[in-house]
N, C-alpha and C positions, 0 to 999 in steps of 0.2 A: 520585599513583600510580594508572594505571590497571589494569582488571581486564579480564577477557577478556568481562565482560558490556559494560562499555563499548566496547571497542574491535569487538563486533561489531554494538550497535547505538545507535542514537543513541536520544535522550531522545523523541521524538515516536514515534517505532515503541515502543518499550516503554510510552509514555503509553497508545498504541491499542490494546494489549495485552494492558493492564490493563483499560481500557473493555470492551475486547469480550467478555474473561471475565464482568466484573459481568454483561452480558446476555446470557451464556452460548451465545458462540460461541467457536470455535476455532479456532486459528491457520492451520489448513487451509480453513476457510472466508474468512477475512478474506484469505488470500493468493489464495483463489481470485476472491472481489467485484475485489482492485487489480488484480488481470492482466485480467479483465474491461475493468473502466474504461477501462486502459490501452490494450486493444485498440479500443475506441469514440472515444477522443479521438484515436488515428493514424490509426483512419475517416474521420473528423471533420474532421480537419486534412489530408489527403490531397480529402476533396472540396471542401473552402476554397481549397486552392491551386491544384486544377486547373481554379477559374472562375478563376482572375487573369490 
């Protein structure tokens, strides 16, 4: 039987979750680092593709 904590996240977001509390950060930071990331690796992958 699932719960509604399962079905909205999977076990690795909730693992980093937990990590990121113990060194007391917050889920508004850690969402704002992955959209980060996210926005540098579609940089990233946009100047790789336009040497091909």
């Amino acid at each position: 039987m699932s719960t509604v904590l399962d079905e909205k996240f999977d076990s690795e977001w909730l693992e980093l979750m937990i990590q990121a509390k113990q060194i007391g950060l917050s889920v508004e930071e850690v969402r704002k680092y992955l959209l980060g990331r996210l926005e540098q690796n579609k940089i990233g992958n946009a100047k790789i593709l336009s040497r091909v």
